[in-house]
N, C-alpha and C positions, 0 to 999 in steps of 0.2 A: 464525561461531563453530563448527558442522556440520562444517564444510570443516577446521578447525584439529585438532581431535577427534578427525575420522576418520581424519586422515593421520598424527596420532600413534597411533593405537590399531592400526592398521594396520602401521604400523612397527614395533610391539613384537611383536604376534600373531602377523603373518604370516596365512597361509592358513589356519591350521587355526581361529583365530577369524570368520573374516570376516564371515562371513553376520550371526552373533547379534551383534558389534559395531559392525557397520555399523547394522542396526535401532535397535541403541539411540542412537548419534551423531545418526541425524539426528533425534532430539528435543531437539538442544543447539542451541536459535532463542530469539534475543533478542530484548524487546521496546524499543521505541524510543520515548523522551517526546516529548510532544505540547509544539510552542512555537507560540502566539497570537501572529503578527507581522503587519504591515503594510506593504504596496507600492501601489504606483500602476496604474488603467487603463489600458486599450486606447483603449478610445471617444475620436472623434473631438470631441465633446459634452462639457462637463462633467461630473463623476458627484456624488453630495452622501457617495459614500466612497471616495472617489479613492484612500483609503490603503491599500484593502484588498488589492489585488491585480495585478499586474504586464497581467495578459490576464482579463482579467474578462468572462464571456460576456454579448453586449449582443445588441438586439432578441428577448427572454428568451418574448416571446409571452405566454404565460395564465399561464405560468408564474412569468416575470418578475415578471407585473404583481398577480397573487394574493399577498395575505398569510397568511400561516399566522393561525391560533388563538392566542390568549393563550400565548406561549413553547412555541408546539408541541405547546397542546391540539388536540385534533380540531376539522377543519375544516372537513370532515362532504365535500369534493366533490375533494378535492387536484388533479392538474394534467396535463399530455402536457408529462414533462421530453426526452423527446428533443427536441422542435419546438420545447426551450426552447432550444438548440445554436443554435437560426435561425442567423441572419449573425454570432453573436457570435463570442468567443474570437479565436484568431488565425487570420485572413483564409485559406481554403484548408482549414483543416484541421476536425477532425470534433469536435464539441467534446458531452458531453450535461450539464444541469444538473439535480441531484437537489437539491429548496426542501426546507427546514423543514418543509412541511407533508405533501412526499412521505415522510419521513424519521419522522415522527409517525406516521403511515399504518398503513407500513408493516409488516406482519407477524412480517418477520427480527429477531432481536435484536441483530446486529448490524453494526455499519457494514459491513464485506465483503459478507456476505449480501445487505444493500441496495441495494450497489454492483451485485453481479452479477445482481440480478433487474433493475434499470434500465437497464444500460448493454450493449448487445449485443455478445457475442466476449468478453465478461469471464468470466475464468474464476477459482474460489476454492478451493483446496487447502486443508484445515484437518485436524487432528490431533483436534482434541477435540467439537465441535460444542455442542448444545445453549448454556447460557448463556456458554460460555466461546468468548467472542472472540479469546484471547491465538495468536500464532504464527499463527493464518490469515492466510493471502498472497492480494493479488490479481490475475492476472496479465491484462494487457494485450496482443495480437496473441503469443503461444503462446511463449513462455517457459519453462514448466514449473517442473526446482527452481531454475532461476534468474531468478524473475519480480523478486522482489523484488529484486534489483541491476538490472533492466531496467526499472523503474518509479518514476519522481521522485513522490515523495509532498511536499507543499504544507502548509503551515498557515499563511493571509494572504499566500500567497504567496512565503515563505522555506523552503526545504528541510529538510526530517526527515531524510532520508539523510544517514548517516555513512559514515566511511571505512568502518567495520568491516561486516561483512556481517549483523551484526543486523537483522532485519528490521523494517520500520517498525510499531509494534503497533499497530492503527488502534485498538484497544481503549481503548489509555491518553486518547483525545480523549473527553470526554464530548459524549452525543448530543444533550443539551438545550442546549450550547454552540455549536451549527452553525445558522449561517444560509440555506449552500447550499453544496453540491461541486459543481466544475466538475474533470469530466474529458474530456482531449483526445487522443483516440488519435493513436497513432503519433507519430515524433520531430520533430515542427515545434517542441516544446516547448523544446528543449535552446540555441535563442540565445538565449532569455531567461532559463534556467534554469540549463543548462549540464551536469554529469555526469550519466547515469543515466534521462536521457531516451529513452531509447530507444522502448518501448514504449508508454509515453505518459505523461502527466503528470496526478496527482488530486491538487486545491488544495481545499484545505478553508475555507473561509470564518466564520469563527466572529461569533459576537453579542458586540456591546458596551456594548449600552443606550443606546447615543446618539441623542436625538431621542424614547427615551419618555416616561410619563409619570415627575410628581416620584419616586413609589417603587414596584416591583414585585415582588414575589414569587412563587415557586411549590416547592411541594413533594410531592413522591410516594413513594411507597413500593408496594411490589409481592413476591408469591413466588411460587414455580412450581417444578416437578421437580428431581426428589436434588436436595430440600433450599436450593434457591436462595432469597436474601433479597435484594435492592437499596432501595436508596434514592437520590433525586435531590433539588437543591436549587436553587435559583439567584434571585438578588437582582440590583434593580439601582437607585441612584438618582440623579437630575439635580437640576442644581441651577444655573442661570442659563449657561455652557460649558462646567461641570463636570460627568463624570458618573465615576462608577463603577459594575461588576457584579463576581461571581461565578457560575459555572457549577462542581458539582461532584456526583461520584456514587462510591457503594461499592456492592460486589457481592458477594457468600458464594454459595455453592456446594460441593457435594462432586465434582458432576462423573460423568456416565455411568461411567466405568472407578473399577477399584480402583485405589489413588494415584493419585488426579486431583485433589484435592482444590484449588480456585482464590480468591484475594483478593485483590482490586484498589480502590485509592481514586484518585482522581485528582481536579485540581481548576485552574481557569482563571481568573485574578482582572485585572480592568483597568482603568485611570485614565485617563480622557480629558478631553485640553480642546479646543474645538472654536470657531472663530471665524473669519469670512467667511476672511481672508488666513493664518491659520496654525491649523494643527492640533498637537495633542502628544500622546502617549501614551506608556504604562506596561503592560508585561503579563508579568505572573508565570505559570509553571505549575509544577504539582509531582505526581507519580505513584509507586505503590507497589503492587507486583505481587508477589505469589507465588505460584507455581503447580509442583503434585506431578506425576512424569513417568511418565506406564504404561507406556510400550515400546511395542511393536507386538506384534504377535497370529501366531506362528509359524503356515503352512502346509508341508509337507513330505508329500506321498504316496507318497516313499520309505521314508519308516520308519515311514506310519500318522498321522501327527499332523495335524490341523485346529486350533487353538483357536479359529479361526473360528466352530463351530459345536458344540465342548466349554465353552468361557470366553471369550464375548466379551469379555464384562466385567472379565475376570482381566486383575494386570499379572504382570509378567515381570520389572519393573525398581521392589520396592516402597519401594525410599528414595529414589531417584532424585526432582530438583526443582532449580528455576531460579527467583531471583530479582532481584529490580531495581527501581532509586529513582531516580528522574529529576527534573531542577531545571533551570528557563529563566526566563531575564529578558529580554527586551526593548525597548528604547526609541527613540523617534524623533519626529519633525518635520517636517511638509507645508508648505515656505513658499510662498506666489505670489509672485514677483517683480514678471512686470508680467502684465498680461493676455494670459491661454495658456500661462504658461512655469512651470511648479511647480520647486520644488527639494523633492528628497523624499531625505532622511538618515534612519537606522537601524542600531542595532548590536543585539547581544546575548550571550549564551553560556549552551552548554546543557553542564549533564553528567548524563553517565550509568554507572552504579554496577550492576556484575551479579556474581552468585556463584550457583556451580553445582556439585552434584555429581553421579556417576554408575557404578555401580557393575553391574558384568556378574554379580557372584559373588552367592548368597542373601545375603550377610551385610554391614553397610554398613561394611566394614574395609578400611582400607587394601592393597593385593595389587600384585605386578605383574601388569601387563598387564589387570588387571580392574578398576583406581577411577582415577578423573580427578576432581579439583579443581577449578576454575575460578573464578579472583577477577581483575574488569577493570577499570577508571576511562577512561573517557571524557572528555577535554573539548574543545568549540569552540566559539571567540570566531570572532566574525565583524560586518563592515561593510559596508553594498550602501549608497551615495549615488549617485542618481540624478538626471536631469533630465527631465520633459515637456514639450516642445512643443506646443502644440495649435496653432495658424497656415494660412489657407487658403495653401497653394501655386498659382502660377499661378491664381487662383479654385477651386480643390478644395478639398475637404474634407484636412488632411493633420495627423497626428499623428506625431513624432516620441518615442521611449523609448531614451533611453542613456545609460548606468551601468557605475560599476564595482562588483566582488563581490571581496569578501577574506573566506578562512573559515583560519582556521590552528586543526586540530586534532591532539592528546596523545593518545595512547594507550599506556596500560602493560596491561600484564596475566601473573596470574602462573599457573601450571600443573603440578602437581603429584600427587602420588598422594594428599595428601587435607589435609583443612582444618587449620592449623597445623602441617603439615611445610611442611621448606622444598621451594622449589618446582624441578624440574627444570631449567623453562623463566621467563625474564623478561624479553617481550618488552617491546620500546621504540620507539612508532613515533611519528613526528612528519611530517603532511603540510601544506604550504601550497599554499592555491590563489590566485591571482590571476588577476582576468576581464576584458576589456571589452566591451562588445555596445551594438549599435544595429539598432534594428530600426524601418522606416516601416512607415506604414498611409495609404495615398491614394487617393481617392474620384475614380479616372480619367474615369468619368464618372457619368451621374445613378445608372445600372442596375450598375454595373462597381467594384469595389473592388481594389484590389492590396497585397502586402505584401510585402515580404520583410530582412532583415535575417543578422547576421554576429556569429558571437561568436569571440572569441580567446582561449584560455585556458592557461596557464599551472602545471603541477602538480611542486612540490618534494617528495623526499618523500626520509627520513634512517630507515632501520630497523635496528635488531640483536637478536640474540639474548644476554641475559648467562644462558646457560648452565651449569648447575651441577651435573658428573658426578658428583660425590660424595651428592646428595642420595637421600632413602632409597626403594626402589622403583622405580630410574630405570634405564631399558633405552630412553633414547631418544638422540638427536646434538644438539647445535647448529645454529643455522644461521647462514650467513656473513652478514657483513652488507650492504647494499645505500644506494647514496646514488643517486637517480636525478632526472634535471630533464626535464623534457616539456613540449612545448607541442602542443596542438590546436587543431582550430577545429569551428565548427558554422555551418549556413547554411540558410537557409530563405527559398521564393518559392511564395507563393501568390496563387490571383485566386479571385473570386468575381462569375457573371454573372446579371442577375436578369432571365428572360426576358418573366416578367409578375407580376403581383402573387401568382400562384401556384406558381409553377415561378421555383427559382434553379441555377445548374451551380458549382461547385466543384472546385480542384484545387492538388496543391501538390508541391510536389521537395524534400526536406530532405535533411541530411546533421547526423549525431550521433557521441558518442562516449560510451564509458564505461570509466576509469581501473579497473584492479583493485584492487581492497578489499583491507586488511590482513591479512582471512582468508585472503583466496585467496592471497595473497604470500607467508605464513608455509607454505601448503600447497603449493608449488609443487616440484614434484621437478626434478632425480629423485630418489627415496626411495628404490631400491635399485640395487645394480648386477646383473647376471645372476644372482651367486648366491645372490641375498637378503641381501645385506649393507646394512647402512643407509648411505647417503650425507647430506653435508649440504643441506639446504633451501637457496635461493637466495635466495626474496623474487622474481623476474625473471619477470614475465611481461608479454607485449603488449599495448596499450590496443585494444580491441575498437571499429568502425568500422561504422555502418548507413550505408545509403542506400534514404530512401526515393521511392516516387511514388502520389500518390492521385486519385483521383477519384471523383463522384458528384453527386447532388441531391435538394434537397432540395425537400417538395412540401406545401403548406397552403392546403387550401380548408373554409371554414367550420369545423366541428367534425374537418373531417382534418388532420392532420400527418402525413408520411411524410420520413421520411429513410436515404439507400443509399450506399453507400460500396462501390470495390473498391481495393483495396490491394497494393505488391510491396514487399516489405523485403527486400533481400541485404547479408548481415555479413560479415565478416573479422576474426579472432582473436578470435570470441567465446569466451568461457571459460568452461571445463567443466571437471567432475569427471571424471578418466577411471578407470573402476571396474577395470582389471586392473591398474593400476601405481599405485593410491592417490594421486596429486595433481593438482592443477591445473595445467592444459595452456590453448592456447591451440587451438583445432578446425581443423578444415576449414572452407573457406568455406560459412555453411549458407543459408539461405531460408524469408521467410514472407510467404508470399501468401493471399488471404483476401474473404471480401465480408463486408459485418454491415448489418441492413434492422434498424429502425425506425417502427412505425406506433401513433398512437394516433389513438381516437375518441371527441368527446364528443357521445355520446348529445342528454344534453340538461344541465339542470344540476345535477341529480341523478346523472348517471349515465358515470363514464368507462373506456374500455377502451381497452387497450395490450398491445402484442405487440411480440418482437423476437427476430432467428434470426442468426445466423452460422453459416459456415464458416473454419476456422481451420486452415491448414496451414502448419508448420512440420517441414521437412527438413533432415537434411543433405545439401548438392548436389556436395561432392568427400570423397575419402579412404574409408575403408575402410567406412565405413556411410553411403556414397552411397544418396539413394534411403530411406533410413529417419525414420520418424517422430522430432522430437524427443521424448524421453519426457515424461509428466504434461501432454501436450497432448490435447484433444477437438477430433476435426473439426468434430463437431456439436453447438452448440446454440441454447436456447429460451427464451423463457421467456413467459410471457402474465400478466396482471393486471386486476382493477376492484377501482375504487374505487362502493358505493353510496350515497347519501345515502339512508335508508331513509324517515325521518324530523326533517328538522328539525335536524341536527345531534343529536338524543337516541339515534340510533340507527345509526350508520354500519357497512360490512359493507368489508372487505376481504379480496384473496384472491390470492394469486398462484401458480404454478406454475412450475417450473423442470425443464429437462432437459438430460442433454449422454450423448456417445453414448462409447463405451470409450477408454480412453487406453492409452500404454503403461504399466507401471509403471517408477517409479528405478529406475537402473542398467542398464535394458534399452536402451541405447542399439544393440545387434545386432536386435532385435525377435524376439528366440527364442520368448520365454516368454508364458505368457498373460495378456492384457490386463486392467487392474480395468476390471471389466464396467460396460456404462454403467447408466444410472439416473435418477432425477425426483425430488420432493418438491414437494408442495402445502403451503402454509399459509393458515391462516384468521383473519384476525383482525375482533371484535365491538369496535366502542369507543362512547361518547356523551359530550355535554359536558352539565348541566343548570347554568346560570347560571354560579359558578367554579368547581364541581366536575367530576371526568373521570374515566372510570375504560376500561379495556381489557382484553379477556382472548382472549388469543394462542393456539391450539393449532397447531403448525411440526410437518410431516411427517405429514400426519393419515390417511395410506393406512399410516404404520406401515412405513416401508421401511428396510432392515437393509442398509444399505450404508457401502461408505470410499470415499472418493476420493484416497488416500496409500497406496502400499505402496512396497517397494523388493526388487527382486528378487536371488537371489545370485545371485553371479556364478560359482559352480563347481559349484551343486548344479540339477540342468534340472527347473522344478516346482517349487522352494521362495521362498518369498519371505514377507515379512513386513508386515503391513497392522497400519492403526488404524484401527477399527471406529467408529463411528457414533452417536448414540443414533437410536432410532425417534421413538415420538409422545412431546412433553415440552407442557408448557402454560406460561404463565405469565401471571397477574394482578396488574396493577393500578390504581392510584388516586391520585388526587392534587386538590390543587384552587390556585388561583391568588389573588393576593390586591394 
C-alpha cells in the first residue's frame, strides 16, 4: 500500500514535494489477519497433530519434549530452541523452534521482537516500538523494505500473505494462542508453500485444547508505559472428541510519539473433533486495529533542523491513521484411509477491510497533492486437499506429501483526496493461483536422510483501473489495464548426514519465486516521460526468481547445542522501489550471502544460556549500484539470553540482549548518505508462578538507548533524511492466574 501512495503522491508533487511526502507514505503499512488453520506433518512417524502443519519441526530436543506452564505461565527453566531445529523441518534446510514456554519467558512484548532475539540473521524494522507491535517487519537473510513480500508467514500452516503488499501484522495473532513457531531460513519453503518464500518461511502454530483437561481457563491483565492497558483471556473445554477453546486479547496504549495513539482486539476461537481414523475442525478469527500515524522526524543540516534532538516525540503528520478488521473461517477433515495414507481437506476465506488517511498540510482538509484517502476490501477463498503417505520404500523410512493449493483473491480499493469524495482512483484486481507439489522425505540409510520435492504453479491475474478525471482534487492518470497468465515452478533437494550421535552435516539447493503484489503493479511506471509529464501505470512487472545453496551443522553434546549455517542466494527481477523515477522496477541481478551460528547451554536445570550472531550481506551485483549495500540491511548481528530459575518457579529472572551494526537508510540505494548508526538493547524480565497465580514485570531497553532503526533518505537534498525515533526504557506489569 506504501508503494501505491508514494507513486501517486509523487506523480502529483513532483520534486519539489518529495522528501516530506515520501516520509510520510511510508507509514501507509497494513496490517494482516491472523487465520488458525490446519495441515499435515513431515515426520516419517505418526504425529498425535498431524493436522497442524505441512513441515512440522521433528526430533525437537528439550525443547520438543518440555511443556510449558499452565497456557504459558512461567515455567521457571524454558529451553535451547535453536537445537530445537535438530533434524526436523524440511530435510537440508535450517529450521529454529520458539515453544510456548520460550515465548512466556521472554522479555519482548512482541512476537517480532521474540522472533529476532531467537532466531539468528533475523532482522526487525519497526516504526513505533514499545507496546505497539503493529507494521513491524521481520526480515529473513536481508531484505530490507522488502522483507515482508520475501517472507511466507504461516498460521497451521496456511499462508497470511496476500496479494496486496500489506504486511503480515504478527500483532493481530494473539500470544497466549501459540503453541510454538517454527521458522526456516532461506527458500526450501516455497514447494510446499509456494509464493513469497523466498527468505524463508515463519509458521505459527497455534493451541487448540485438544487432549486437555474437561475445562481450563486463564486470565491476565497488565499496564505499563504512556499509558498502556492489555488484557488476555482464554478458555478451553473437552468433552469425550469434542473440544473447543478461545484465545483472545486487547491492548490501549497512547504510544511513545504525539498521534500514536494504538487499539487492537483480536481473537481465535475453535471446534474440534478428534477420533483414532478422522479428525474435524472449525476456526474462526476476527481482529480490530487502529492506530494514529506520527510521520517521521525531519533531519536537515542545511537549513539547521534536527527534530531528532528538538521533538523526538513530536509528529508532523497529526491526523494521519490507518485502520483495519479482519474476519477468517476455516474448516477441514484428516481421514486415514488405510494404514500410512491420510487424506487431509481444508478450505477457508479471509477478508480484510482497511481505511486510511494522510494528510501532508497542518490541517486534516482535503488539498491537492497534500490528502490521500484510502478505503480497500480484501477477499480470499481458498482450498489445499492433500494426500500423506507414510510407507517404508525399498525397507526405508519414506514419507510422501502431495496436494493441490487454490487461493482466488478480490481486491477493490478506492483512492481519493479524502473520506466521502468520490475517489480518483478504483482499482479492481482479481488473482487466481492454482498449485501442485510433491515433495519426499527418505531415510537412505540409518545416519543419512534425503528430501527433495517440485512445485508447479500457476498465477491468473485480471486488473484495471476505473479511473475518474472529473473527481475533486484529482491531478493523477489512469492506468491501463492488464490480463496476465503465468506459470512457475519451485524445487527443493536436501540431505542430512548424522556422523555420530553428536555431530550431523546438512545441505540443500532450492529454487523459489515471488509474483508481484497488486501494490507493486498498480506502482509500476513509467510515471513520467523526460519532461515530467505523467504517463499511465501498466500493472507489468517480472516475477522475481532466487536460487539458493546451503550448508552447515549441527552439534549436541549433553547440555551443548550448536548450530552453523553458510548460505548463497542470487535473484533475478527482484523488485524494487526505484527512488528517482517513483515506481517499481524490476533490478539488477542482486545477491545474498551470509553465515548465522547458534549456541545454547544448559548449565544445569536451573540455569540456561544462549547466544546467536550472523553476518548478513546483501548487494547489488550488476547495473549501476553494483557493489552496494541493499538498504535497511545490518551486516552484523547478535544477540545473547538466560533463562534463571532463581527459586522454584516463584522467582524466575530473564534477560536478553540484542545488537546489530549500521544499515543503510531507504532510498539510499547509491550509499551516499549517512548510515542509521548501529545500536543494542537489553531487556530484563522478573516473572513467578505461586500455585494458579503469575505475575511478570518487564523493563525493555533498560540502558535507555534513543535510537530508530527506519529512516528514509531524500533523494535530492545530501544530509537530509527522515527517521522514527524510538522509545527508550518502558516497563510493563503483569498478572494473571489460571483456573
Amino acid at each position: 500500500m506504501s508503494r501505491i501512495v508514494t507513486a501517486a503522491r509523487r506523480r502529483c508533487a513532483g520534486i519539489v514535494a518529495a522528501v516530506s511526502l515520501y516520509s510520510l507514505d511510508l507509514s501507509i503499512v497494513h496490517a494482516q489477519q491472523s487465520v488458525a488453520e490446519q495441515l499435515p506433518p513431515v515426520e516419517v512417524t505418526r504425529s498425535d497433530d498431524q493436522n497442524r502443519t505441512r513441515a512440522r519441526a521433528i526430533g525437537d530436543g528439550e525443547a520438543g519434549r518440555r511443556r510449558a506452564a499452565p497456557d504459558g505461565a512461567p515455567s521457571g527453566t524454558g529451553s535451547g530452541n535453536e537445537a530445537a531445529a535438530g533434524n526436523g523441518g524440511i530435510v537440508g534446510a535450517v529450521t529454529t523452534a520458539i515453544t510456548a514456554a520460550d515465548i512466556a519467558h521472554a522479555p519482548s512484548q512482541t512476537l517480532a521482537e521474540i522472533i529476532a532475539t531467537q532466531v539468528p540473521g533475523a532482522q526487525i524494522t519497526t516504526f513505533y516500538g514499545g507496546q505497539i507491535g503493529a507494521r513491524t517487519s521481520v526480515d529473513l537473510r536481508g531484505f530490507g523494505a522488502f522483507a515482508t513480500a520475501n517472507t511466507l508467514v504461516l498460521v497451521n500452516g496456511r499462508r497470511l500473505n496476500d496479494i496486496d503488499m500489506a504486511q503480515v501484522d504478527l500483532s493481530t495473532i494473539p500470544l497466549n494462542a501459540i503453541e510454538r513457531i517454527e521458522i526456516t531460513r532461506g527458500n526450501s519453503g516455497a514447494v510446499l508453500y509456494g509464493d513469497n518464500a523466498v527468505g524463508g518461511v515463519i509458521n505459527i502454530v497455534t493451541k487448540n485444547g485438544v487432549g486437555g483437561p474437561p475445562v481450563t481457563a486463564r486470565i491476565e491483565a497488565g499496564f505499563g508505559s504512556f499509558n498502556t492497558r492489555l488484557g488476555n483471556v482464554s478458555a478451553a473445554i473437552n468433552s469425550g472428541p469434542w473440544s473447543t477453546s478461545f484465545y483472545g486479547n486487547a491492548v490501549r496504549t497512547d504510544g511513545y510519539r504525539d498521534n500514536n495513539r494504538y487499539s487492537q482486539e483480536n481473537g481465535v476461537g475453535n471446534l474440534n473433533y478428534t477420533t483414532p481414523g478422522l479428525t474435524a475442525f472449525l476456526t474462526v478469527t476476527g481482529d480490530n486495529q487502529e492506530l494514529r500515524l506520527p510521520g517521521g522526524r525531519t533531519v536537515d543540516p542545511s537549513i539547521g533542523v534536527d527534530e531528532l534532538a528538538t521533538s523526538r516525540r513530536g509528529t508532523s503528520t497529526p491526523f494521519n491513521y490507518a485502520n483495519q478488521q479482519g474476519f477468517g473461517a476455516t474448516a477441514g477433515f484428516t481421514k486415514t484411509l488405510v494404514n500410512g495414507v491420510d487424506l487431509i481437506v481444508d478450505g477457508g476465506v479471509r477478508d480484510k477491510k482497511q481505511q486510511s488517511a494522510f494528510f501532508s498540510s497542518p490541517a486534516p482538509v482535503p488539498a491537492f497533492f497534500t490528502s490521500t484517502y484510502v478505503d480497500a476490501d480484501l477477499t480470499t477463498w481458498s482450498i489445499t486437499p492433500r494426500l500423506s503417505v507414510k510407507s517404508p520404500l525399498f525397507g526405508m523410512p519414506s514419507q510422501v506429501l502431495t496436494g493441490v493449493d487454490y487461493y482466488d483473491a478480490s481486491f477493490q480499493q478506492n483512492r481519493g483526496a479524502g473520506q466521502g469524495l468520490a475517489p480518483w482512483h478504483n482499482y479492481d484486481l482479481r488473482q487466481r493461483t492454482v498449485a501442485g507439489y510433491v515433495q519426499h522425505t527418505l531415510g537412505v540409510a540409518p545416519a543419512t536422510d534425503i528430501s527433495y520435492g517440485a512445485r508447479l504453479q500457476n498465477i491468473n491475474l485480471s486488473a484495471r483501473d476505473n479511473f475518474d478525471p472529473a473527481a475533486p482534487f484529482n491531478a493523477d492518470i489512469g492506468a491501463l489495464p492488464l490480463g496476465s497468465d503465468e506459470t512457475q515452478y519451485a524445487l527443493h533437494l536436501g540431505a542430512e548426514h548424522r556422523l555420530n550421535d553428536t555431530v550431523a552435516l546438512f545441505g540443500r539447493v532450492a529454487r523459489a519465486f515471488r509474483t508481484p503484489d497488486v501494490d507493486e503493479r498498480v506502482s509500476s511506471g513509467p510515471s513520467f516521460d523526460p519532461f515530467f509529464n505523467p504517463l499511465p501505470q501498466t500493472f507489468q512487472l517480472k516475477t522475481q526468481t532466487s536460487q539458493d545453496i546451503e550448508g552447515g551443522l549441527r552439534i549436541r553434546a549433553g547440555g551443548l547445542q550448536m548450530q552453523s549455517s553458510l548460505y548463497l542466494m542470487d535473484l533475478a527481477n527482484e523488485i524494487h522501489f526505484n527512488p528517482i523515477l517513483f515506481y517499481n522496477t524490476n533490478l539488477d541481478p542482486t545477491r545474498r550471502y551470509g553465515a548465522e551460528t547458534s549456541v545454547s547451554y544448559r548449565i544445569n536445570d536451573a540455569l540456561l544460556v544462549r547466544s546467536g550472531m550472523a553476518y548478513t550481506r546483501a548487494v547489488f551485483r550488476e547495473g549501476v549500484w553494483a557493489g552496494n549495500d541493499v538498504p535497511l540491511v545490518s551486516r552484523y548481528t547478535a544477540s545473547a539470553g538466560l533463562t534463571w530459575n532463581i527459586r522454584q518457579n516463584y522467582l524466575v529472572l530473564d534477560a536478553t540482549a540484542r545488537f546489530w551494526s549500521e544499515r543503510r537508510m531507504d532510498n539510499d540505494q547509491a550509499g551516499t548518505q549517512k548510515p542509521i548508526p548501529a545500536n543494542g538493547t537489553i531487556d530484563l524480565k522478573l516473572s513467578g508462578q505461586y500455585e494458579r497465580y503469575f505475575w511478570s514485570l518487564s523493563v525493555n531497553n533498560v540502558l535507555n538507548a534513543l535510537y530508530y532503526d527506519y529512516a528514509v533518505a531524500s533523494t535530492f537534498t545530501d544530509g537530509r533524511f527522515s527517521a522514527y525515533p524510538l522509545p527508550g526504557r518502558t516497563y510493563l506489569l503483569k498478572a494473571g492466574a489460571t483456573f
